[in-house]
C-alpha positions in Angstrom: 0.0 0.0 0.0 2.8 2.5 0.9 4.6 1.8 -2.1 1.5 2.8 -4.1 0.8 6.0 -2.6 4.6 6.7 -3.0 4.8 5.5 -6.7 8.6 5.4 -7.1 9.4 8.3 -5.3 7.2 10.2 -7.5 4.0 10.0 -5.6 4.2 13.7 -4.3 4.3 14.6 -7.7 1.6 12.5 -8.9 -0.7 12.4 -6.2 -0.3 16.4 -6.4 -1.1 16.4 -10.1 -4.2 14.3 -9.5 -5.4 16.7 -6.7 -5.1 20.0 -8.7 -6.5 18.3 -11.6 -9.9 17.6 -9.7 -10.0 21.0 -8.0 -9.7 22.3 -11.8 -12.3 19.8 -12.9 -14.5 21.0 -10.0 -14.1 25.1 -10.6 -14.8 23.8 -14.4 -18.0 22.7 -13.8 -19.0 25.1 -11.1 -18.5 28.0 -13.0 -20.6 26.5 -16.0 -23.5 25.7 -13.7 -23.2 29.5 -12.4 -22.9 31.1 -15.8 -25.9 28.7 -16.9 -28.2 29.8 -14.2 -27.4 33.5 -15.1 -28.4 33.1 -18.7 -31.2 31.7 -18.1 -32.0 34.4 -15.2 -31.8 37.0 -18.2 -33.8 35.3 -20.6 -36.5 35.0 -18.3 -36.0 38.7 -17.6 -36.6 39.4 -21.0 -39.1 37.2 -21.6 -41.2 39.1 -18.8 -40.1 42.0 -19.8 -41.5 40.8 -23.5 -44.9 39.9 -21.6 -45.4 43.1 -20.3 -44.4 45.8 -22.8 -47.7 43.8 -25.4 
């Protein structure tokens, strides 16, 4: 098991790479959620604002 998690002395390195690649991964799709719910905040905006100017 330890020589997994130290992977030929390398397993800072790897285990490092892995880490940061999720937290990328993670702010990836967190942003695209956000910047989904704000388009579809302004389209209903202007959909109501559509609404109320007939």
């Amino acid at each position: 098991m330890t020589e997994m998690f130290a992977m030929g002395n390398y397993g800072a390195y790897v285990w490092s790479s892995f880490g940061l690649t999720a937290i990328v991964m993670l702010a990836c799709v967190a942003q695209a959620r956000s910047r989904q719910r704000t388009v579809y905040q302004q389209i209903e905006t202007r959909l109501k604002a559509m609404e109320s100017a007939e």
